[in-house]
VOVOLO-841876 format. One record per residue (C-alpha): residue number from 0; residue in three letters; chain; x negated, y, z negated. Coordinates in Angstrom, 1 decimal. Layout:
+-----+--------+--------+--------+--------+--------+
! num ! residu ! chaine !     c1 !     c2 !     c3 !
+-----+--------+--------+--------+--------+--------+
! NUM !    ala !      A !      X !      Y !      Z !
...
+-----+--------+--------+--------+--------+--------+
This chain:
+-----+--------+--------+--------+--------+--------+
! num ! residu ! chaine !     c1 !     c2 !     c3 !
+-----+--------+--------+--------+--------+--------+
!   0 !    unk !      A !  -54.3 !   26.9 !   23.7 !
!   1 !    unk !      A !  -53.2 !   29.4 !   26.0 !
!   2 !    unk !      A !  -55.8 !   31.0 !   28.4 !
!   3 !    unk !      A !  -55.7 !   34.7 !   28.5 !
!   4 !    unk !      A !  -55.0 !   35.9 !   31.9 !
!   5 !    unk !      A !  -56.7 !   39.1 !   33.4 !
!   6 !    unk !      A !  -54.1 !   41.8 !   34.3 !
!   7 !    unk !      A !  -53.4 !   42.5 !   38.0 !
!   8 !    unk !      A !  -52.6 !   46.0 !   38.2 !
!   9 !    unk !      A !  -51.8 !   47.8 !   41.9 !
!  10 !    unk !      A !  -50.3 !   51.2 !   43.3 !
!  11 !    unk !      A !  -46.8 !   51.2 !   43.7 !
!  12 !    unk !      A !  -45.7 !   48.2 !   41.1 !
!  13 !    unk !      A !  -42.4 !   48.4 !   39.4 !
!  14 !    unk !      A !  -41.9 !   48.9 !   36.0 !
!  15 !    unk !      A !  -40.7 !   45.0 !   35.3 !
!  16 !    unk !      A !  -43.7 !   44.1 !   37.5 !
!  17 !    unk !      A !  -46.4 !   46.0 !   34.8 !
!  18 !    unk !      A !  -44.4 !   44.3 !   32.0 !
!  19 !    unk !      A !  -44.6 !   40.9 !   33.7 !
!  20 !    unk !      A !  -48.4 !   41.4 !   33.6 !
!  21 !    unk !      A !  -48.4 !   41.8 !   30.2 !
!  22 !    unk !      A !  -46.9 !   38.9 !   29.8 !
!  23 !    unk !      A !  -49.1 !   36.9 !   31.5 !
!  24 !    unk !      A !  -52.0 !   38.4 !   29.2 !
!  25 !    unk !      A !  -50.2 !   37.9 !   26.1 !
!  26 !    unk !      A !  -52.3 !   39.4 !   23.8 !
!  27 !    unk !      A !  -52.3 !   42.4 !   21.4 !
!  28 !    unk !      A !  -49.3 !   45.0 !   22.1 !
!  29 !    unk !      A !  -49.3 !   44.2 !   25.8 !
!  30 !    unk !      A !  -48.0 !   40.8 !   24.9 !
!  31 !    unk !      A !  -45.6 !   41.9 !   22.3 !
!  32 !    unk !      A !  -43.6 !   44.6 !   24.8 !
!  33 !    unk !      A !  -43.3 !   41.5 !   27.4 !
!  34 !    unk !      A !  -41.6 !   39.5 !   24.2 !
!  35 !    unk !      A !  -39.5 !   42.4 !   23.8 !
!  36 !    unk !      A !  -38.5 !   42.6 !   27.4 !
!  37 !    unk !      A !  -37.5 !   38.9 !   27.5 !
!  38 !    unk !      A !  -35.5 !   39.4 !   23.9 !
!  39 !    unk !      A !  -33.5 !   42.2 !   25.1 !
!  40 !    unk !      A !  -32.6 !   40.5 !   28.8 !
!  41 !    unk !      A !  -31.6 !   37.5 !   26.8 !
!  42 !    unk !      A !  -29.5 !   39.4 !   23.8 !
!  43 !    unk !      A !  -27.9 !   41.2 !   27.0 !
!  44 !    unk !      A !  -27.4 !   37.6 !   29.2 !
!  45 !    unk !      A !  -26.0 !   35.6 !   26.2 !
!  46 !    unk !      A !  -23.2 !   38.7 !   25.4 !
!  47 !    unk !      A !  -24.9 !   39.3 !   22.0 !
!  48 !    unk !      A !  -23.2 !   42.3 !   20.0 !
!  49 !    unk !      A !  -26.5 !   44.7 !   20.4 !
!  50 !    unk !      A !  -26.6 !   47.5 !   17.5 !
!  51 !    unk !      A !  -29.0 !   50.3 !   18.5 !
!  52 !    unk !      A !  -30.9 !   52.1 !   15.7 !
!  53 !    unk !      A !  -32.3 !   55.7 !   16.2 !
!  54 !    unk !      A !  -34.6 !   57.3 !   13.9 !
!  55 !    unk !      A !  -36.7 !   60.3 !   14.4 !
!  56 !    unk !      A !  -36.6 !   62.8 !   17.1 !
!  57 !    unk !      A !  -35.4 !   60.8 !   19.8 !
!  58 !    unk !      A !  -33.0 !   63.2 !   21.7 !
!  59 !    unk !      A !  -35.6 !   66.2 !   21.1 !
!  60 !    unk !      A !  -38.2 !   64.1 !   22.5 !
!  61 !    unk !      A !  -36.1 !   63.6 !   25.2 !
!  62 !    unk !      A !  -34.5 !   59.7 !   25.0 !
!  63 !    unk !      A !  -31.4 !   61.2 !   24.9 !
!  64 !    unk !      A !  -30.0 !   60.5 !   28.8 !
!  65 !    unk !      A !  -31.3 !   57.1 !   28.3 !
!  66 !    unk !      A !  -29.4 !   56.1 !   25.2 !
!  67 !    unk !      A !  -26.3 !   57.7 !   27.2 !
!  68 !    unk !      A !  -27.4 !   55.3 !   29.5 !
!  69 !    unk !      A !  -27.2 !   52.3 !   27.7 !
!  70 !    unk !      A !  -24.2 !   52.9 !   26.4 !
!  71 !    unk !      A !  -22.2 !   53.9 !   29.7 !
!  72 !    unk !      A !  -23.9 !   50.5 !   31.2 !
!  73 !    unk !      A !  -22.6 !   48.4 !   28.5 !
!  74 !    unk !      A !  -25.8 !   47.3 !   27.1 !
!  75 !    unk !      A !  -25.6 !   48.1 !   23.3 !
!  76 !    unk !      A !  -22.3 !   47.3 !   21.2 !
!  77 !    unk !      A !  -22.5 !   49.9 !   18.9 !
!  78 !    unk !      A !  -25.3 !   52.7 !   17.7 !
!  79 !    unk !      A !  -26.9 !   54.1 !   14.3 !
!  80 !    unk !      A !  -28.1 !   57.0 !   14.2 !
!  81 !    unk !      A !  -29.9 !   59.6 !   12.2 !
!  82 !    unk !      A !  -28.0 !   62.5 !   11.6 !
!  83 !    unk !      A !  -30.8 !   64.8 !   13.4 !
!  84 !    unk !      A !  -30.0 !   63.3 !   16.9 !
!  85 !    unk !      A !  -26.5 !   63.8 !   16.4 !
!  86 !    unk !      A !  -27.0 !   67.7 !   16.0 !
!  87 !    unk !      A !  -29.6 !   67.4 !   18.8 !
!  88 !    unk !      A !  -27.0 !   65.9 !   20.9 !
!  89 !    unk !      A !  -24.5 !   68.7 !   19.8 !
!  90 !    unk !      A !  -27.1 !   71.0 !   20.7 !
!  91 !    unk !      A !  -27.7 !   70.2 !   24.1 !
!  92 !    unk !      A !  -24.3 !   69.6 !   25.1 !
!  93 !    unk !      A !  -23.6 !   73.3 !   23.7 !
!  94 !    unk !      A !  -26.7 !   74.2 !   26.8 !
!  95 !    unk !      A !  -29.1 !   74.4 !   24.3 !
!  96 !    unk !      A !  -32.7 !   73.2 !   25.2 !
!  97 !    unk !      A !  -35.7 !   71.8 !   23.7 !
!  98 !    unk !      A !  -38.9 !   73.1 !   24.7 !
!  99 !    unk !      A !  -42.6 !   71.5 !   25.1 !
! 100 !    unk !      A !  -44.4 !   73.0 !   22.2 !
! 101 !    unk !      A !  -47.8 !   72.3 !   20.6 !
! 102 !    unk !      A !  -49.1 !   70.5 !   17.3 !
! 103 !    unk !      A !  -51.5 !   73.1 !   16.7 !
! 104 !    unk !      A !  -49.8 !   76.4 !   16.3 !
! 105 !    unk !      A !  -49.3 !   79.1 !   13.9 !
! 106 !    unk !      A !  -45.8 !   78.4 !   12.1 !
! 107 !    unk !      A !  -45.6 !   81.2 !   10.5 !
! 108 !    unk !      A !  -45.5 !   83.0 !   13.8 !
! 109 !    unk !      A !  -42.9 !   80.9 !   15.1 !
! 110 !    unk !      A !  -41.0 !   81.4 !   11.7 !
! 111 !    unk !      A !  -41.0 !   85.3 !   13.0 !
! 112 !    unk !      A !  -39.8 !   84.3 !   16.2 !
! 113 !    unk !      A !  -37.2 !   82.2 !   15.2 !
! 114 !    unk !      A !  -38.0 !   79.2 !   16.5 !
! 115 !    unk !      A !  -38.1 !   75.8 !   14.7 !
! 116 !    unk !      A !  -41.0 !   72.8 !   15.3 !
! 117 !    unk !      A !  -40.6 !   69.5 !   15.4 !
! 118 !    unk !      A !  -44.2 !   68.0 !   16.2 !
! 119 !    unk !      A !  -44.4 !   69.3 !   19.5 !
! 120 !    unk !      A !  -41.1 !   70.2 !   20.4 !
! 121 !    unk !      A !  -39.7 !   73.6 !   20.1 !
! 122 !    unk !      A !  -36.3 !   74.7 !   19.3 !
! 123 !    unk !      A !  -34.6 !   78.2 !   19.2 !
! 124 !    unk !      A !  -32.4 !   79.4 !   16.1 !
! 125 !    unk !      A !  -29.8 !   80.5 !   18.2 !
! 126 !    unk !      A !  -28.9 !   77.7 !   19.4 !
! 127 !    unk !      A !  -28.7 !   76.0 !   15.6 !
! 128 !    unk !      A !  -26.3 !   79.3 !   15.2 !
! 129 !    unk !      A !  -24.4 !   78.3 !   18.3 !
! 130 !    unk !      A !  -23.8 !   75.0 !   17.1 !
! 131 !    unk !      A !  -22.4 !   75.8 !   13.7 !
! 132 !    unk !      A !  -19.8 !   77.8 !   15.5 !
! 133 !    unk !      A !  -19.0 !   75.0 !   17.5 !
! 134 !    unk !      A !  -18.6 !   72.4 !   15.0 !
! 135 !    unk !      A !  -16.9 !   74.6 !   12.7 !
! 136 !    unk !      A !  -14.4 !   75.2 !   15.4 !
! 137 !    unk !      A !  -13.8 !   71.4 !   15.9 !
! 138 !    unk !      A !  -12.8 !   70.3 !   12.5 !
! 139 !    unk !      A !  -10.5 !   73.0 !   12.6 !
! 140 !    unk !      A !   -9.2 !   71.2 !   15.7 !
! 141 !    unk !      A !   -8.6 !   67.6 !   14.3 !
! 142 !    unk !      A !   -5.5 !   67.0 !   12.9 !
! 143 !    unk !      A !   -4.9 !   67.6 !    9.2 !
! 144 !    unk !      A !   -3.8 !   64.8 !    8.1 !
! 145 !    unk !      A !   -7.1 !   63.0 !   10.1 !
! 146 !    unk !      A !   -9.3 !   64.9 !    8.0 !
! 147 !    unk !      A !   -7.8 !   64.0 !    4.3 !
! 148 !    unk !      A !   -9.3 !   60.5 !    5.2 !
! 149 !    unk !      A !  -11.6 !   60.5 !    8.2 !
! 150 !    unk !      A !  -14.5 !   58.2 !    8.8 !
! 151 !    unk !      A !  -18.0 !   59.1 !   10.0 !
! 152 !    unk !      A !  -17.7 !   56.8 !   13.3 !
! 153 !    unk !      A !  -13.8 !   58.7 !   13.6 !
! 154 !    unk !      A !  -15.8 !   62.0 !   13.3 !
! 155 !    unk !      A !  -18.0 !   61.5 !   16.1 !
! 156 !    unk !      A !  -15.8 !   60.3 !   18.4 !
! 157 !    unk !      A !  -13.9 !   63.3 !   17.7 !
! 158 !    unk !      A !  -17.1 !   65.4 !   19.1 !
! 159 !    unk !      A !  -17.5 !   62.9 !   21.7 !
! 160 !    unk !      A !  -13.9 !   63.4 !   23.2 !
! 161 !    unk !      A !  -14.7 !   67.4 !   23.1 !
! 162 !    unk !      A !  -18.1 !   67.0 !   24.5 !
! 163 !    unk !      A !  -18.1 !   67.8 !   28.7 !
! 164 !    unk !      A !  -21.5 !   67.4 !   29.2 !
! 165 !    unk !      A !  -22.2 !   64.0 !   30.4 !
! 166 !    unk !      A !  -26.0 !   63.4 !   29.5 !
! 167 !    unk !      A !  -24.3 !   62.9 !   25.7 !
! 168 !    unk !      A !  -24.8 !   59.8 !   24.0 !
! 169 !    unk !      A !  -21.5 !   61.1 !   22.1 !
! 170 !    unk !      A !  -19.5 !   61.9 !   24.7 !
! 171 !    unk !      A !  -21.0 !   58.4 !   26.5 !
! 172 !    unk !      A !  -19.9 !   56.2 !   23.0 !
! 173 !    unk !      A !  -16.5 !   58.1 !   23.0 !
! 174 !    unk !      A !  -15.6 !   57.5 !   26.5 !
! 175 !    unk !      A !  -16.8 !   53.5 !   26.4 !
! 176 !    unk !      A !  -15.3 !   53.1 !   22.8 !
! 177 !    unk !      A !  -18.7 !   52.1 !   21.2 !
! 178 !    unk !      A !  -18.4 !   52.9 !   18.0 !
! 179 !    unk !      A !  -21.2 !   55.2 !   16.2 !
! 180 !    unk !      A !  -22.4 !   55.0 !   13.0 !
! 181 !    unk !      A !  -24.3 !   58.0 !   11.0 !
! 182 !    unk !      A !  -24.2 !   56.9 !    7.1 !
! 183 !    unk !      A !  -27.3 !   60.1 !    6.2 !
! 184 !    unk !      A !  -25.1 !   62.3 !    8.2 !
! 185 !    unk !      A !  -24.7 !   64.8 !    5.6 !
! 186 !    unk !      A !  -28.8 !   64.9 !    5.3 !
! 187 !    unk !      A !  -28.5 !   67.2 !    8.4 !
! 188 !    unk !      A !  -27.2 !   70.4 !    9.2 !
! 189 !    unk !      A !  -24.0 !   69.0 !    9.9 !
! 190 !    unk !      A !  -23.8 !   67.9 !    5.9 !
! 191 !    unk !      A !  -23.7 !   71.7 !    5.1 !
! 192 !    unk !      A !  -21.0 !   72.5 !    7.9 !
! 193 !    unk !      A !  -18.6 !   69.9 !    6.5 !
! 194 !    unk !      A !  -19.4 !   71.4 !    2.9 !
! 195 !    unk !      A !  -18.7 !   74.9 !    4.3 !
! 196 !    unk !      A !  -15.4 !   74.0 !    5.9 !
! 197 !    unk !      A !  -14.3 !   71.8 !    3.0 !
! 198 !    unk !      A !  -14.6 !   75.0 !    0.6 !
! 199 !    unk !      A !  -11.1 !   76.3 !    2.0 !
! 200 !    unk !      A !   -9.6 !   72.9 !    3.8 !
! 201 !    unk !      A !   -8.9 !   69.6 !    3.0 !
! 202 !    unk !      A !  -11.7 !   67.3 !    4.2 !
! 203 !    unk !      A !  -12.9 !   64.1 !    3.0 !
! 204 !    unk !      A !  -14.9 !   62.4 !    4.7 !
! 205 !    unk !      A !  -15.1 !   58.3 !    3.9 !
! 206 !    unk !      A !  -18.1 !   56.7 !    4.8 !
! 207 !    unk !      A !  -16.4 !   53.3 !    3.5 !
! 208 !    unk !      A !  -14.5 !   53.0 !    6.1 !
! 209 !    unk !      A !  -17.6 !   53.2 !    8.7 !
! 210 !    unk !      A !  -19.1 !   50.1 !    6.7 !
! 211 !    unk !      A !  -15.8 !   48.0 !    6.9 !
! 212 !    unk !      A !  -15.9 !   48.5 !   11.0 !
! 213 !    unk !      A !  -18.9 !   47.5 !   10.7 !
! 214 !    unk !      A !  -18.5 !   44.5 !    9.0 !
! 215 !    unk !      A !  -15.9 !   43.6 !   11.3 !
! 216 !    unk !      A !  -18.1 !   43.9 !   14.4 !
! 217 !    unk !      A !  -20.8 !   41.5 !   12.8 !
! 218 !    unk !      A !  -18.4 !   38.8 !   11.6 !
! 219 !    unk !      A !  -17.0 !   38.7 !   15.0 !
! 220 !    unk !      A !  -20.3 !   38.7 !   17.0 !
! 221 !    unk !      A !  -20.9 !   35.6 !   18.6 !
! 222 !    unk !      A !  -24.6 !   36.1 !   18.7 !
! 223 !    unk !      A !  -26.3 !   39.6 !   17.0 !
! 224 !    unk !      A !  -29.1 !   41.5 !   18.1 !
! 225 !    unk !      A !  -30.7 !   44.4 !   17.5 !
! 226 !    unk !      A !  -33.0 !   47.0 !   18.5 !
! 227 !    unk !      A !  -34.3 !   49.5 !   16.3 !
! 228 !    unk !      A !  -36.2 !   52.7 !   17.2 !
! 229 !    unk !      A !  -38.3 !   53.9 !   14.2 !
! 230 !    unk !      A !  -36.5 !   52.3 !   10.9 !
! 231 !    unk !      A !  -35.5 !   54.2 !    7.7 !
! 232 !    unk !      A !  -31.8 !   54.3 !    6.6 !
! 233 !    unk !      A !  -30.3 !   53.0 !   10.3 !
! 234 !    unk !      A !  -32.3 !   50.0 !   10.6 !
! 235 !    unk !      A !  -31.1 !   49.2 !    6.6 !
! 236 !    unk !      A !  -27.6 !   49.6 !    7.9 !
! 237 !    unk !      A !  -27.8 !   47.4 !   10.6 !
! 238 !    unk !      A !  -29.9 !   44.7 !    8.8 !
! 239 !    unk !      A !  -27.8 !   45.0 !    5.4 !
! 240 !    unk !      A !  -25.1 !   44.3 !    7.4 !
! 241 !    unk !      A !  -25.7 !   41.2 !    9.1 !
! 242 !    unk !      A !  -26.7 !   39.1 !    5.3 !
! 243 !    unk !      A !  -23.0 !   38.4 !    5.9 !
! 244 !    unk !      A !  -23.7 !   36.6 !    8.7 !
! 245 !    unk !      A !  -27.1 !   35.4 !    7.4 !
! 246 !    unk !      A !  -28.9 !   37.1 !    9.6 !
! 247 !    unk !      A !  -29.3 !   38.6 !   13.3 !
! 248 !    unk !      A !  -30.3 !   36.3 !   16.1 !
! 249 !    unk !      A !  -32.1 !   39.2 !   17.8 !
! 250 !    unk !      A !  -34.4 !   41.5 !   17.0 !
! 251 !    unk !      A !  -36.8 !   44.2 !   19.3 !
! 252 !    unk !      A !  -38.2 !   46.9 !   16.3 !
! 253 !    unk !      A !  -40.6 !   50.2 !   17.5 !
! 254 !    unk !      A !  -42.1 !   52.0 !   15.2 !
! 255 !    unk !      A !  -45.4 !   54.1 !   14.2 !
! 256 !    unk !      A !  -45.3 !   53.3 !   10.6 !
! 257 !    unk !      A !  -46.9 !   49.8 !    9.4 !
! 258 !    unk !      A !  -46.2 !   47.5 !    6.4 !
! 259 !    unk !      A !  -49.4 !   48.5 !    4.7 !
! 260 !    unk !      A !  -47.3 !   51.0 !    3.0 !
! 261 !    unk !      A !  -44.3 !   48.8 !    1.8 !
! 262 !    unk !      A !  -42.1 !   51.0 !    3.7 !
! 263 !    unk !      A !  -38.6 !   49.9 !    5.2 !
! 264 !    unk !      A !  -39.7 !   51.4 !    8.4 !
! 265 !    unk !      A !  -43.1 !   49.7 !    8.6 !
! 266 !    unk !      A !  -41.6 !   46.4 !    7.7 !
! 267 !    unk !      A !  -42.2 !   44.1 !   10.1 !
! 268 !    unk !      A !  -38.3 !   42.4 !   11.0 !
! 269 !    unk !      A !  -40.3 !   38.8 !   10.0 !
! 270 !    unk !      A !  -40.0 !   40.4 !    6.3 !
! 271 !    unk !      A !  -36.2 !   40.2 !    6.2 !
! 272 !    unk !      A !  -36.1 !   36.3 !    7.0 !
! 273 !    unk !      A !  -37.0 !   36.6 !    3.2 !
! 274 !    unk !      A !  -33.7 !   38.3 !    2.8 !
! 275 !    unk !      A !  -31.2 !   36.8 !    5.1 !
! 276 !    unk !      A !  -31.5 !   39.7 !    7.6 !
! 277 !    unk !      A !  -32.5 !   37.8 !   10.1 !
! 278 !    unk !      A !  -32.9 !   33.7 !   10.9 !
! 279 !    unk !      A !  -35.5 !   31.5 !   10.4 !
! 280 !    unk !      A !  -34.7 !   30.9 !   13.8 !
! 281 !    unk !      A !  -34.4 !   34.5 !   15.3 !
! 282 !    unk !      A !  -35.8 !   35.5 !   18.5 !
! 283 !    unk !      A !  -37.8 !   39.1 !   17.0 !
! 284 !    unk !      A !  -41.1 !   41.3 !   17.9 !
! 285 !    unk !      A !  -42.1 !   44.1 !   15.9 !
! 286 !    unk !      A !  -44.4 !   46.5 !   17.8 !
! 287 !    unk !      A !  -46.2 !   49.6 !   16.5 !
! 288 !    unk !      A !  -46.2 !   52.1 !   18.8 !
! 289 !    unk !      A !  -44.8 !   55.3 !   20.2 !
! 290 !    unk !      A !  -40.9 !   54.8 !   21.1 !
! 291 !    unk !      A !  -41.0 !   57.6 !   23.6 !
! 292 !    unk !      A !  -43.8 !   55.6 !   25.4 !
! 293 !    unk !      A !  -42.9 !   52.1 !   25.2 !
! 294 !    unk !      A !  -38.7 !   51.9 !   25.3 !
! 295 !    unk !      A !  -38.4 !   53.5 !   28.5 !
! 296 !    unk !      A !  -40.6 !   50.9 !   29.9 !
! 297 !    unk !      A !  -38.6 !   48.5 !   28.1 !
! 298 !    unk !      A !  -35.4 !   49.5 !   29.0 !
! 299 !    unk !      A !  -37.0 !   50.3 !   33.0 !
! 300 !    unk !      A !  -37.7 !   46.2 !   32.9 !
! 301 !    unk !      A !  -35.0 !   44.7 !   31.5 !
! 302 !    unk !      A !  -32.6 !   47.0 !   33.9 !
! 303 !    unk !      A !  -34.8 !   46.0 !   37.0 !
! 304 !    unk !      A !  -33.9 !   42.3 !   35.9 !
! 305 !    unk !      A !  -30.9 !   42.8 !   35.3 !
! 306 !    unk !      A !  -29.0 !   45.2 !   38.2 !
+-----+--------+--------+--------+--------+--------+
């Protein structure tokens, strides 16, 4: 057996150097972000096609630069994403903000000042206003014809080559032609744009199309990974997926919810070797935690290692 190892920590260590002590510690979650650390520098060093998954508040909770990040560094092969950080996304670009807010607060008084809660985070009406004008006035601006049969991933990249702002994870997946996935898109504020614009124009939007470029980037993967923050609907997309090719060969999961529940977001990623989501054989850690607290240390490490 292996000895536990006492943790050396010092004043002015590196992010990949705290993560290194956790590894050499190897116990509870300390242990299990150093797995994840070594995972993702591997998926990354072996050219793995890398599908992100984003669920919850990331961008409000302020991830967003760093997904941008990823993306315009070539680290992830294609994202998934709620629909909610695709508005937020929108949102910002547009100069709206997100503000620090509190968990204990009166919500009917913030219902009188217009402003919206998300946990702790605080957002203004206005800028939810601003944003309907804006995407209202975009799908006006794609071409007819593209919108009788337009994918969700074709949709996005449409925002993304209109965005200017270039903190957007849209604008980032445009520009590098990484293709984004949103299938709950509608189950945001977006879904009642595109019903409010298809009441008087031609729009449909085909979400089959999303799943067949999808296919295609998992049956030509040499090697899959993925890393999923939170779970829900984009981590089933990802997963569901890759049964065709019996399985990922990577896997780094975050998430506050736990299995006790039966949950798809608090299954551990072991569960789908029962399913043929991912190999007997795959390299996977699932750690419950806070993703706001322990990706960008994860993605801080595997950066240091790797640039």
């Amino acid at each position: 057996m292996k000895k536990v190892s006492q943790m050396q920590i010092k004043g002015g260590m590196t992010a990949d150097e705290i993560i290194r002590e956790y590894k050499k510690a190897g116990v509870l979650g300390a242990g299990g972000l150093a797995k994840a650390a070594d995972i993702f520098e591997e998926m990354v060093k072996e050219r793995a096609t890398i599908f992100l998954g984003l669920s919850g508040p990331l961008v409000p909770a302020g991830l967003r630069g760093i997904i941008a990040d990823l993306i315009n560094s070539g680290y992830v092969s294609a994202v998934v994403t709620n629909g909610a950080n695709v508005v937020h996304d929108i949102i910002e670009s547009q100069r709206g903000s997100h503000y620090v807010g509190d968990f204990h607060v009166d919500d009917r008084e913030l219902a009188k000042k217009k402003i919206g809660r998300i946990g702790n985070i605080f957002t203004k009406e206005a800028d939810f206003e601003n944003f309907e004008d804006w995407i209202q006035k975009i799908l006006r601006d794609i071409d007819p014809d593209k919108r009788k049969n337009i994918s969700i991933m074709e949709f996005l990249w449409e925002i993304g080559s209109r965005t200017k702002d270039r903190k957007s994870f849209l604008r980032a997946a445009y520009r590098k032609k990484v293709p984004i996935f949103s299938p709950a898109l509608v189950d945001s504020v977006i879904g009642l744009q595109l019903l409010i614009f298809s009441q008087r124009n031609e729009l449909v939007v085909n979400a089959v199309k999303d799943v067949k470029d999808l296919v295609n980037l998992v049956f030509t993967a040499k090697k899959s990974g993925a890393i999923i923050l939170g779970g829900g609907v984009p981590k089933h997309y990802i997963l569901n997926a890759n049964l065709l090719r019996k399985g990922i060969d990577y896997g780094i999961q975050i998430t506050m919810d736990r299995e006790e529940a039966g949950s798809l977001s608090g299954a551990k990623l072991e569960e789908g070797i029962s399913w043929g989501k991912a190999k007997t054989k795959s390299r996977i850690v699932s750690l419950v935690g806070d993703v706001t607290v322990l990706f960008p240390l994860l993605v801080a490490s595997v950066k240091e290692r790797l640039e």
